[in-house]
C-alpha positions as CSV (number, residue, x, y, z in Angstrom):
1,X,48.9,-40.8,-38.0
2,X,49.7,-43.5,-40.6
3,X,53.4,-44.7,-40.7
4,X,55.3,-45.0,-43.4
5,X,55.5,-48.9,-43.1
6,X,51.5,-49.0,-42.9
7,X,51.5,-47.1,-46.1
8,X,54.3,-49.2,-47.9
9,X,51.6,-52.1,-47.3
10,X,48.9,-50.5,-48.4
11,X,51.3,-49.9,-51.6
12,X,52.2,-53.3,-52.1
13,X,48.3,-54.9,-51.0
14,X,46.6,-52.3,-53.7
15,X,49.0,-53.0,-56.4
16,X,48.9,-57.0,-56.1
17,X,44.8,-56.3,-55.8
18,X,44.4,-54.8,-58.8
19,X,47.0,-56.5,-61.2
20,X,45.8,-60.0,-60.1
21,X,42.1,-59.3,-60.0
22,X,42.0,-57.9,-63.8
23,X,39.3,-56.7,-65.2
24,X,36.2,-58.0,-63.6
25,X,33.7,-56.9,-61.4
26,X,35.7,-57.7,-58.6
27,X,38.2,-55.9,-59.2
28,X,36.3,-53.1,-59.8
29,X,35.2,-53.4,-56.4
30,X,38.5,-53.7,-55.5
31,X,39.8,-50.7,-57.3
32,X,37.2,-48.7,-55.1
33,X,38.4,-50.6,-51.8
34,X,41.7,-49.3,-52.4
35,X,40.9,-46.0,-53.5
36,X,39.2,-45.6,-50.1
37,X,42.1,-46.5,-48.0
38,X,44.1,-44.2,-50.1
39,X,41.7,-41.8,-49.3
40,X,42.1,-42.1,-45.6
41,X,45.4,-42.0,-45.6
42,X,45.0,-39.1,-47.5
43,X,42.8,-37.7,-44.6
44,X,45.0,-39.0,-42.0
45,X,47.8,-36.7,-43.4
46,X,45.8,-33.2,-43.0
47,X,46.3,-32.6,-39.4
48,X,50.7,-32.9,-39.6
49,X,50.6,-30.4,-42.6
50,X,48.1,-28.1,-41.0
51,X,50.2,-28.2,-37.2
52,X,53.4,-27.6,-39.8
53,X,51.9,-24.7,-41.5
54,X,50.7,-23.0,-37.8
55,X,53.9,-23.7,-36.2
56,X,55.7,-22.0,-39.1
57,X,52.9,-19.3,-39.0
58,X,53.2,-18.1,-35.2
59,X,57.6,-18.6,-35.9
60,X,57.4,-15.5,-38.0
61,X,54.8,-13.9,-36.9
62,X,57.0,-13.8,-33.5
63,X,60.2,-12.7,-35.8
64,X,58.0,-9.5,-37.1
65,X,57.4,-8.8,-33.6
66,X,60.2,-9.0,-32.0
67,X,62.2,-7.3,-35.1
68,X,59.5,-4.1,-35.1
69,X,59.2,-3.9,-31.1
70,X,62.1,-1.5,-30.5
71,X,60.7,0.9,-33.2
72,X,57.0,1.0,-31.8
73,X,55.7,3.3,-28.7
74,X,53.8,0.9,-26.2
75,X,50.7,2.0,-27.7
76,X,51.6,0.8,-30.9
77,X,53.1,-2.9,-29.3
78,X,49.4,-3.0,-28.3
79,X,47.7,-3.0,-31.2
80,X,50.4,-4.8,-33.2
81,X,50.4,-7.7,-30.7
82,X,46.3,-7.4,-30.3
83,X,46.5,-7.6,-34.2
84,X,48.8,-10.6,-34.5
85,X,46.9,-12.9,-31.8
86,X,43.7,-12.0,-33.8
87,X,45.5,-12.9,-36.5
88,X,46.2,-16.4,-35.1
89,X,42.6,-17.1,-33.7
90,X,41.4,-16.6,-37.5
91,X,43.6,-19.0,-38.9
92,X,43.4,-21.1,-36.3
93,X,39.5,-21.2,-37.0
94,X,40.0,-21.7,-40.3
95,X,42.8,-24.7,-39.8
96,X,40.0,-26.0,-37.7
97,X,37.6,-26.3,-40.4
98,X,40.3,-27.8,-43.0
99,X,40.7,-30.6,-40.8
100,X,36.9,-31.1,-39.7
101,X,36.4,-31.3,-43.7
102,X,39.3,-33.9,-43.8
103,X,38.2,-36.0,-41.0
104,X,34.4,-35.9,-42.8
105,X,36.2,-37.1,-46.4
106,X,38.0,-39.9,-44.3
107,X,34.7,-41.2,-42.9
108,X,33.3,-41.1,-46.2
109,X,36.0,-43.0,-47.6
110,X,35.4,-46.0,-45.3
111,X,32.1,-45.9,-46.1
112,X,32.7,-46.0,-49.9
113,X,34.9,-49.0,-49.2
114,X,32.0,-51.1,-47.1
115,X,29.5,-50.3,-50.0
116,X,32.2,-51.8,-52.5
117,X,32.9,-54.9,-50.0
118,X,28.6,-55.7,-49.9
119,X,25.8,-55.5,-52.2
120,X,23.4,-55.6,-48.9
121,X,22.0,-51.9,-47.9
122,X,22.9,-52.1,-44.4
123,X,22.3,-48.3,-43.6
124,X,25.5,-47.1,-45.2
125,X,23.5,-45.7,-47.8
126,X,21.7,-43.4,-44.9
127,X,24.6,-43.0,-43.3
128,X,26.4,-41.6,-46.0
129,X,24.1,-39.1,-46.8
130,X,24.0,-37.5,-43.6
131,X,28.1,-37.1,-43.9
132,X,27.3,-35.5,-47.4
133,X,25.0,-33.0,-45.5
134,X,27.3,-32.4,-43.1
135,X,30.5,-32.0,-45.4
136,X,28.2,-29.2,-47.8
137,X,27.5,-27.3,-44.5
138,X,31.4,-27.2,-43.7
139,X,32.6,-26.5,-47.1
140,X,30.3,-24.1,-48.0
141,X,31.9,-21.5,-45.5
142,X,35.0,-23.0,-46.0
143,X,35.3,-22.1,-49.8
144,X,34.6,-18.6,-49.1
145,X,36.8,-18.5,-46.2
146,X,40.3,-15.8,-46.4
147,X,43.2,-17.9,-44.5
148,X,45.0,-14.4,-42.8
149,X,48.5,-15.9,-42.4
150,X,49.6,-12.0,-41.1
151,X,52.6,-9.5,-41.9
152,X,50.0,-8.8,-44.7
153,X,49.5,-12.3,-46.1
154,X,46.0,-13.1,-47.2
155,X,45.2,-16.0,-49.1
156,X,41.6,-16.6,-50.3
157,X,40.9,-20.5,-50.6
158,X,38.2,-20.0,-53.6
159,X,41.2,-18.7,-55.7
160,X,41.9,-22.3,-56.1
161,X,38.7,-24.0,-56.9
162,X,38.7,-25.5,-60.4
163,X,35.8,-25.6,-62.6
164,X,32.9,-28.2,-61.6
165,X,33.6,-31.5,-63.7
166,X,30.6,-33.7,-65.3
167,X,31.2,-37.0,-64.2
168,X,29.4,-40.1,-66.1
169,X,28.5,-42.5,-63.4
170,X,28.7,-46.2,-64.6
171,X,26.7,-48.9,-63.6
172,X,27.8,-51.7,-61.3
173,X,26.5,-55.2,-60.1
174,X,25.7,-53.7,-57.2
175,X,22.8,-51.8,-57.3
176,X,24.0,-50.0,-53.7
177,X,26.8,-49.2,-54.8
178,X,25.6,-47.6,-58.1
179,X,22.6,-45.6,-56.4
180,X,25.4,-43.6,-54.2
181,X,27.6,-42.8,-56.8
182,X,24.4,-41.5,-58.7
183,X,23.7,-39.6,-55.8
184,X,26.8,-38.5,-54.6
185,X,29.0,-38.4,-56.8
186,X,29.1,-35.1,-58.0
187,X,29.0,-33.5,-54.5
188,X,32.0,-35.3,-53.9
189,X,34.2,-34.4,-56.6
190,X,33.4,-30.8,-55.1
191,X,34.2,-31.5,-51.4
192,X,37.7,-33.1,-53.1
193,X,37.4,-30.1,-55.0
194,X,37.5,-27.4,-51.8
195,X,40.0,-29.8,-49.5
196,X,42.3,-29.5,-52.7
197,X,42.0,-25.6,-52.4
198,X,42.0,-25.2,-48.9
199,X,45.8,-27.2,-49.0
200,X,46.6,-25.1,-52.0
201,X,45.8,-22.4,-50.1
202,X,48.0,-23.4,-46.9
203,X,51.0,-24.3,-49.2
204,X,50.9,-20.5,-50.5
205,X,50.9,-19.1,-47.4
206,X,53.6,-21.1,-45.7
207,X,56.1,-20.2,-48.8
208,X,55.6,-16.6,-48.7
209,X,56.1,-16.9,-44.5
210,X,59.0,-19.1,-45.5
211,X,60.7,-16.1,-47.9
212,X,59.8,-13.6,-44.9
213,X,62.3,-16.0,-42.6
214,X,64.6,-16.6,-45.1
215,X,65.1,-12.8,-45.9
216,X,65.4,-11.9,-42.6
217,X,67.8,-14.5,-41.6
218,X,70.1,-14.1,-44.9
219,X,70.6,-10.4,-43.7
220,X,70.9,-11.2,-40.2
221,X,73.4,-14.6,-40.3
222,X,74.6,-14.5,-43.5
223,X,75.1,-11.1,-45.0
224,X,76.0,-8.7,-42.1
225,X,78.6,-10.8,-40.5
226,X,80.1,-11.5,-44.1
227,X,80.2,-7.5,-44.6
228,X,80.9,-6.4,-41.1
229,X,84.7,-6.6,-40.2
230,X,86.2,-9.1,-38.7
231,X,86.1,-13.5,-38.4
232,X,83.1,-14.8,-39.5
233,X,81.7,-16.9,-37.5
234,X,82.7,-20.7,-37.5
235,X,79.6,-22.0,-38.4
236,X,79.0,-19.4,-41.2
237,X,79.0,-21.4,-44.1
238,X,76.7,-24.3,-42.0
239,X,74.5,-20.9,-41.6
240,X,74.2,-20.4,-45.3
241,X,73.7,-23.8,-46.4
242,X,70.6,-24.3,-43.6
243,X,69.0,-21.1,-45.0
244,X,69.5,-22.3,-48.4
245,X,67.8,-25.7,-47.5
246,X,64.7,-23.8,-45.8
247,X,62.4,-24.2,-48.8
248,X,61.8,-27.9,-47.5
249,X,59.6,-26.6,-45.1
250,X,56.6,-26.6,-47.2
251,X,57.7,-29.8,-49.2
252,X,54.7,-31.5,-47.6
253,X,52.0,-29.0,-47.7
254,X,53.1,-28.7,-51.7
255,X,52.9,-32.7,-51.8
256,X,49.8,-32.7,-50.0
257,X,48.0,-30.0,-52.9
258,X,49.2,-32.7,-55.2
259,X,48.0,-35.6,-53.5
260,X,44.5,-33.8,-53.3
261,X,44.5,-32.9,-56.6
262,X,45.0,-36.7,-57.8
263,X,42.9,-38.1,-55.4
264,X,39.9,-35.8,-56.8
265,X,40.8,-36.9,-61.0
266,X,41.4,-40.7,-59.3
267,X,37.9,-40.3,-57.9
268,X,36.6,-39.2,-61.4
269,X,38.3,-41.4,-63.0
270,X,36.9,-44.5,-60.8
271,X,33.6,-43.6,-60.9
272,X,33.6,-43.6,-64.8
273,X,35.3,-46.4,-65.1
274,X,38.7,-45.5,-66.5
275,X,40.9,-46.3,-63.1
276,X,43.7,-48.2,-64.1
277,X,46.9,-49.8,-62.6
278,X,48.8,-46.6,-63.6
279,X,46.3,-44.2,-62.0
280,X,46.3,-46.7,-58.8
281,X,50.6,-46.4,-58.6
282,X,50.6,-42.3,-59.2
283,X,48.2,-41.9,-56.7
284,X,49.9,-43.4,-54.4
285,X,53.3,-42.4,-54.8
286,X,51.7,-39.0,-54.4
287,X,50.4,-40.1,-50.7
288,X,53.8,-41.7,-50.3
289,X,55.5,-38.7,-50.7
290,X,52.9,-36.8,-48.2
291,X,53.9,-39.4,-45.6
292,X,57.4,-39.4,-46.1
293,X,57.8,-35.3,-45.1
294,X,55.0,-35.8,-42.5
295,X,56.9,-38.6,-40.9
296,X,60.8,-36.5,-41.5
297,X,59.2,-33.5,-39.9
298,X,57.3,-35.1,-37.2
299,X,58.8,-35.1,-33.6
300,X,60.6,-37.5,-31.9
301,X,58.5,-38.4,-29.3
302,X,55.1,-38.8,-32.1
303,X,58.0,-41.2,-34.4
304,X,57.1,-44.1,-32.0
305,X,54.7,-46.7,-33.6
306,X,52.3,-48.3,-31.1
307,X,52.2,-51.5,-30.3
308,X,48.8,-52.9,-31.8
Protein backbone atom coordinates (compact mmCIF):
# COMPACT_ATOMS: atom_id res chain seq x y z
CA UNK A 1 0.00 0.00 0.00
CA UNK A 2 1.39 3.36 -1.13
CA UNK A 3 1.88 6.04 1.54
CA UNK A 4 0.85 9.20 1.38
CA UNK A 5 4.48 10.62 1.33
CA UNK A 6 5.35 8.14 -1.63
CA UNK A 7 2.50 9.69 -3.45
CA UNK A 8 3.29 13.44 -2.53
CA UNK A 9 6.62 12.45 -4.49
CA UNK A 10 5.20 11.02 -7.26
CA UNK A 11 3.17 14.45 -7.22
CA UNK A 12 5.96 16.69 -7.13
CA UNK A 13 8.44 14.18 -9.66
CA UNK A 14 5.41 14.07 -12.41
CA UNK A 15 4.75 17.73 -12.23
CA UNK A 16 8.52 18.92 -12.53
CA UNK A 17 8.72 16.03 -15.43
CA UNK A 18 6.27 17.31 -17.51
CA UNK A 19 6.56 21.20 -17.08
CA UNK A 20 10.39 21.07 -17.70
CA UNK A 21 10.42 18.52 -20.46
CA UNK A 22 7.82 20.68 -22.72
CA UNK A 23 6.67 19.52 -25.62
CA UNK A 24 8.95 17.10 -27.21
CA UNK A 25 9.09 13.58 -27.73
CA UNK A 26 10.51 13.15 -24.46
CA UNK A 27 8.18 14.35 -22.76
CA UNK A 28 5.76 12.63 -24.33
CA UNK A 29 7.39 9.64 -23.17
CA UNK A 30 7.48 11.02 -20.02
CA UNK A 31 3.82 11.94 -19.84
CA UNK A 32 3.26 8.11 -20.32
CA UNK A 33 5.90 7.21 -17.55
CA UNK A 34 3.90 9.11 -15.24
CA UNK A 35 0.66 8.17 -16.20
CA UNK A 36 1.74 4.59 -15.40
CA UNK A 37 2.83 5.24 -11.93
CA UNK A 38 -0.32 6.99 -11.50
CA UNK A 39 -1.88 4.06 -12.63
CA UNK A 40 -0.40 1.81 -10.11
CA UNK A 41 -1.05 3.76 -7.43
CA UNK A 42 -4.27 3.79 -8.69
CA UNK A 43 -4.16 -0.18 -8.52
CA UNK A 44 -2.46 -0.13 -5.29
CA UNK A 45 -5.54 1.65 -3.74
CA UNK A 46 -8.22 -1.20 -4.72
CA UNK A 47 -7.62 -3.65 -2.15
CA UNK A 48 -8.16 -0.85 1.19
CA UNK A 49 -11.53 0.29 -0.53
CA UNK A 50 -12.67 -3.16 -1.24
CA UNK A 51 -11.54 -4.60 2.67
CA UNK A 52 -13.54 -1.01 3.64
CA UNK A 53 -16.63 -1.86 1.66
CA UNK A 54 -16.67 -5.86 3.18
CA UNK A 55 -15.95 -4.79 6.58
CA UNK A 56 -18.87 -2.23 6.43
CA UNK A 57 -20.88 -5.03 4.51
CA UNK A 58 -20.65 -8.00 7.18
CA UNK A 59 -21.24 -4.74 10.13
CA UNK A 60 -24.74 -4.48 9.00
CA UNK A 61 -25.40 -7.48 7.78
CA UNK A 62 -24.72 -8.60 11.57
CA UNK A 63 -27.03 -5.47 12.78
CA UNK A 64 -30.03 -7.13 10.58
CA UNK A 65 -29.41 -10.22 12.31
CA UNK A 66 -29.06 -9.55 15.48
CA UNK A 67 -32.07 -6.83 15.31
CA UNK A 68 -34.56 -9.64 13.42
CA UNK A 69 -33.30 -12.71 15.68
CA UNK A 70 -35.76 -12.39 18.57
CA UNK A 71 -38.77 -12.17 15.99
CA UNK A 72 -37.75 -15.41 14.04
CA UNK A 73 -38.52 -19.30 15.07
CA UNK A 74 -35.11 -21.26 14.92
CA UNK A 75 -36.09 -22.46 11.67
CA UNK A 76 -36.30 -19.19 10.26
CA UNK A 77 -32.53 -18.05 12.12
CA UNK A 78 -31.46 -20.89 9.83
CA UNK A 79 -32.22 -19.84 6.75
CA UNK A 80 -31.78 -16.15 7.46
CA UNK A 81 -28.22 -16.87 8.66
CA UNK A 82 -27.67 -19.67 5.71
CA UNK A 83 -28.84 -16.65 3.48
CA UNK A 84 -26.57 -14.00 4.87
CA UNK A 85 -23.22 -16.19 4.76
CA UNK A 86 -24.20 -17.03 1.15
CA UNK A 87 -24.60 -13.65 0.86
CA UNK A 88 -21.00 -12.90 1.86
CA UNK A 89 -19.25 -15.79 -0.11
CA UNK A 90 -20.86 -13.99 -3.33
CA UNK A 91 -19.54 -10.84 -2.67
CA UNK A 92 -16.63 -11.90 -1.45
CA UNK A 93 -16.09 -13.77 -4.94
CA UNK A 94 -16.89 -10.90 -6.68
CA UNK A 95 -14.45 -8.43 -4.42
CA UNK A 96 -12.05 -11.12 -5.40
CA UNK A 97 -12.29 -10.57 -8.99
CA UNK A 98 -12.35 -6.48 -8.58
CA UNK A 99 -9.06 -6.72 -7.17
CA UNK A 100 -7.54 -9.63 -9.58
CA UNK A 101 -8.67 -7.01 -12.39
CA UNK A 102 -6.81 -4.26 -10.39
CA UNK A 103 -3.73 -6.02 -9.75
CA UNK A 104 -3.77 -7.09 -13.91
CA UNK A 105 -4.29 -3.06 -14.71
CA UNK A 106 -1.25 -2.37 -12.34
CA UNK A 107 0.98 -4.86 -14.12
CA UNK A 108 -0.01 -3.39 -17.29
CA UNK A 109 0.77 -0.05 -16.19
CA UNK A 110 4.44 -0.91 -15.44
CA UNK A 111 4.64 -2.34 -18.62
CA UNK A 112 3.32 0.77 -20.44
CA UNK A 113 5.95 2.74 -18.57
CA UNK A 114 9.12 0.27 -19.69
CA UNK A 115 7.75 0.58 -23.40
CA UNK A 116 7.78 4.49 -22.99
CA UNK A 117 11.44 4.35 -21.13
CA UNK A 118 12.95 1.97 -24.54
CA UNK A 119 12.37 1.79 -28.13
CA UNK A 120 14.09 -1.83 -27.99
CA UNK A 121 11.28 -4.83 -28.13
CA UNK A 122 12.54 -6.70 -25.28
CA UNK A 123 9.41 -9.02 -25.02
CA UNK A 124 7.21 -6.45 -23.28
CA UNK A 125 5.24 -6.30 -26.35
CA UNK A 126 4.53 -10.28 -25.77
CA UNK A 127 4.20 -9.88 -22.46
CA UNK A 128 1.64 -7.44 -22.65
CA UNK A 129 -0.51 -9.21 -24.65
CA UNK A 130 -0.84 -12.10 -22.69
CA UNK A 131 -2.04 -9.63 -19.62
CA UNK A 132 -4.53 -8.26 -22.20
CA UNK A 133 -5.84 -11.94 -22.61
CA UNK A 134 -5.91 -12.43 -19.26
CA UNK A 135 -7.70 -9.02 -18.13
CA UNK A 136 -10.65 -9.85 -21.18
CA UNK A 137 -11.15 -13.23 -19.52
CA UNK A 138 -11.55 -11.59 -15.97
CA UNK A 139 -13.70 -8.72 -17.03
CA UNK A 140 -15.83 -10.38 -19.16
CA UNK A 141 -17.62 -12.17 -16.16
CA UNK A 142 -16.89 -9.36 -14.12
CA UNK A 143 -19.10 -6.81 -16.13
CA UNK A 144 -21.95 -9.08 -15.97
CA UNK A 145 -21.43 -9.82 -12.45
CA UNK A 146 -24.57 -8.69 -9.55
CA UNK A 147 -22.47 -7.48 -6.30
CA UNK A 148 -25.41 -8.95 -3.53
CA UNK A 149 -24.43 -6.60 -0.68
CA UNK A 150 -27.74 -8.35 1.28
CA UNK A 151 -30.82 -6.90 3.35
CA UNK A 152 -32.01 -6.73 -0.28
CA UNK A 153 -29.19 -4.74 -1.83
CA UNK A 154 -28.27 -5.70 -5.38
CA UNK A 155 -26.12 -3.75 -7.44
CA UNK A 156 -25.39 -4.83 -11.06
CA UNK A 157 -21.79 -3.59 -12.14
CA UNK A 158 -22.88 -3.26 -16.01
CA UNK A 159 -25.30 -0.48 -14.86
CA UNK A 160 -22.30 1.67 -14.85
CA UNK A 161 -20.39 0.94 -17.96
CA UNK A 162 -20.23 3.94 -20.31
CA UNK A 163 -20.53 3.85 -23.96
CA UNK A 164 -17.25 2.43 -25.82
CA UNK A 165 -15.01 5.55 -26.87
CA UNK A 166 -13.10 5.71 -30.37
CA UNK A 167 -9.74 6.54 -29.60
CA UNK A 168 -7.29 7.98 -32.38
CA UNK A 169 -3.99 6.49 -31.65
CA UNK A 170 -0.99 8.80 -32.58
CA UNK A 171 2.19 7.99 -33.83
CA UNK A 172 5.36 8.01 -31.76
CA UNK A 173 9.24 7.69 -32.39
CA UNK A 174 8.97 4.61 -31.12
CA UNK A 175 7.68 2.26 -33.26
CA UNK A 176 7.14 -0.20 -29.99
CA UNK A 177 5.45 1.93 -28.36
CA UNK A 178 3.06 2.89 -31.18
CA UNK A 179 2.36 -0.86 -32.30
CA UNK A 180 0.83 -1.51 -28.61
CA UNK A 181 -1.22 1.40 -28.39
CA UNK A 182 -2.53 0.31 -31.96
CA UNK A 183 -3.20 -2.89 -30.53
CA UNK A 184 -4.27 -2.28 -27.22
CA UNK A 185 -5.50 0.55 -26.93
CA UNK A 186 -8.94 0.20 -27.22
CA UNK A 187 -9.22 -3.00 -25.01
CA UNK A 188 -7.85 -0.87 -22.50
CA UNK A 189 -10.03 1.99 -22.28
CA UNK A 190 -12.63 -0.94 -21.73
CA UNK A 191 -10.84 -2.85 -18.89
CA UNK A 192 -10.51 1.12 -17.34
CA UNK A 193 -13.95 1.11 -18.36
CA UNK A 194 -15.30 -2.13 -16.10
CA UNK A 195 -12.67 -1.35 -12.96
CA UNK A 196 -14.50 2.15 -13.12
CA UNK A 197 -17.91 0.33 -12.84
CA UNK A 198 -17.04 -2.27 -10.64
CA UNK A 199 -15.90 0.72 -7.92
CA UNK A 200 -18.99 2.58 -8.87
CA UNK A 201 -20.65 -0.28 -8.11
CA UNK A 202 -19.05 -0.82 -4.55
CA UNK A 203 -19.50 2.89 -3.66
CA UNK A 204 -23.48 2.35 -4.21
CA UNK A 205 -23.67 -0.42 -2.20
CA UNK A 206 -21.64 0.81 0.82
CA UNK A 207 -23.98 4.12 0.91
CA UNK A 208 -27.16 2.36 0.96
CA UNK A 209 -25.54 -0.20 3.92
CA UNK A 210 -24.38 3.09 5.40
CA UNK A 211 -28.19 4.66 5.46
CA UNK A 212 -29.33 1.01 6.83
CA UNK A 213 -26.69 1.83 10.03
CA UNK A 214 -27.45 5.26 10.21
CA UNK A 215 -31.35 4.66 10.49
CA UNK A 216 -31.03 2.12 12.79
CA UNK A 217 -28.73 3.83 15.07
CA UNK A 218 -30.56 7.36 14.87
CA UNK A 219 -33.66 5.50 16.37
CA UNK A 220 -31.72 3.43 18.62
CA UNK A 221 -29.11 6.31 20.29
CA UNK A 222 -30.48 9.30 19.26
CA UNK A 223 -34.21 9.31 18.98
CA UNK A 224 -35.61 6.86 21.78
CA UNK A 225 -33.48 8.13 24.55
CA UNK A 226 -34.40 11.76 23.46
CA UNK A 227 -38.25 10.72 23.65
CA UNK A 228 -38.14 8.19 26.40
CA UNK A 229 -38.27 9.92 29.89
CA UNK A 230 -35.72 10.71 31.81
CA UNK A 231 -31.55 12.10 31.50
CA UNK A 232 -30.19 11.58 28.32
CA UNK A 233 -27.39 10.14 28.26
CA UNK A 234 -24.00 12.14 28.72
CA UNK A 235 -22.67 11.47 25.59
CA UNK A 236 -25.92 12.09 23.64
CA UNK A 237 -25.10 14.90 21.66
CA UNK A 238 -21.26 13.14 20.95
CA UNK A 239 -23.88 10.23 19.71
CA UNK A 240 -25.62 12.56 17.28
CA UNK A 241 -22.80 14.28 15.90
CA UNK A 242 -20.88 10.62 15.11
CA UNK A 243 -23.97 9.46 13.35
CA UNK A 244 -24.15 12.60 11.54
CA UNK A 245 -20.47 12.28 10.42
CA UNK A 246 -21.06 8.45 9.24
CA UNK A 247 -21.34 9.36 5.55
CA UNK A 248 -17.38 9.47 5.52
CA UNK A 249 -17.40 6.05 5.41
CA UNK A 250 -17.60 5.70 1.78
CA UNK A 251 -15.53 9.04 1.13
CA UNK A 252 -12.97 6.73 -0.43
CA UNK A 253 -14.87 4.24 -2.34
CA UNK A 254 -16.67 7.62 -3.92
CA UNK A 255 -13.01 9.01 -4.53
CA UNK A 256 -11.84 5.91 -5.87
CA UNK A 257 -15.05 5.95 -8.82
CA UNK A 258 -13.58 9.29 -9.49
CA UNK A 259 -10.13 8.52 -9.67
CA UNK A 260 -11.12 5.57 -12.20
CA UNK A 261 -13.11 7.54 -14.05
CA UNK A 262 -10.11 10.19 -14.79
CA UNK A 263 -7.65 7.67 -15.11
CA UNK A 264 -9.76 6.07 -18.08
CA UNK A 265 -10.33 10.02 -20.04
CA UNK A 266 -6.33 10.52 -18.89
CA UNK A 267 -5.63 7.33 -20.78
CA UNK A 268 -7.65 8.62 -23.78
CA UNK A 269 -6.45 11.62 -23.63
CA UNK A 270 -2.59 10.35 -23.68
CA UNK A 271 -2.91 8.15 -26.29
CA UNK A 272 -4.29 10.93 -28.66
CA UNK A 273 -2.16 13.23 -27.75
CA UNK A 274 -4.00 15.83 -25.86
CA UNK A 275 -2.45 15.04 -22.12
CA UNK A 276 -1.54 18.16 -20.63
CA UNK A 277 -0.02 19.67 -17.37
CA UNK A 278 -3.68 20.28 -16.21
CA UNK A 279 -4.89 16.76 -17.00
CA UNK A 280 -1.46 15.36 -15.27
CA UNK A 281 -2.46 17.75 -11.72
CA UNK A 282 -6.35 16.59 -11.76
CA UNK A 283 -5.45 13.24 -12.07
CA UNK A 284 -3.58 13.13 -9.46
CA UNK A 285 -5.24 15.11 -6.93
CA UNK A 286 -7.94 12.57 -7.67
CA UNK A 287 -5.40 9.58 -6.47
CA UNK A 288 -4.34 11.94 -3.69
CA UNK A 289 -7.51 12.12 -2.41
CA UNK A 290 -7.97 8.10 -2.73
CA UNK A 291 -4.83 7.81 -0.58
CA UNK A 292 -5.63 10.24 1.87
CA UNK A 293 -9.04 8.25 3.17
CA UNK A 294 -7.20 4.90 2.56
CA UNK A 295 -4.40 5.95 4.71
CA UNK A 296 -7.18 7.93 7.60
CA UNK A 297 -9.18 4.73 7.60
CA UNK A 298 -6.42 2.28 7.69
CA UNK A 299 -5.36 0.61 10.99
CA UNK A 300 -2.86 1.36 13.24
CA UNK A 301 -0.74 -1.38 13.11
CA UNK A 302 -0.82 -1.19 8.73
CA UNK A 303 0.08 2.97 9.36
CA UNK A 304 3.76 1.83 9.85
CA UNK A 305 5.97 2.61 6.77
CA UNK A 306 8.73 -0.04 6.22
CA UNK A 307 12.01 0.58 6.41
CA UNK A 308 13.28 0.13 2.70
Amino acid sequence: MPSTRRLGGLCVAALLAVAVAGCGTSARFAQFQKFSQAGVTYADTVPAILDEAFELALAVDSLVLTRTRNHLTRPQRIRALSESTKALQERQQVFGEIRRHAVLLRTYFVALGQLAASDADSGIPQATEGLVQSMQGLSGKLKDQTINFGNNIKIPIDKFVGAIATIAVRSYRSAVLTRELRRNAQVIERELAIQEAAIQAVAEGMRDQVQLQINDEMLRQVARPYVNDGSLPSDWNARRLAIFKRNTTIAAADAAAKAAKNLRLSFIALVENRFDLASLNLLISDLNAVVSFVEKYRKPDDKKDKKP
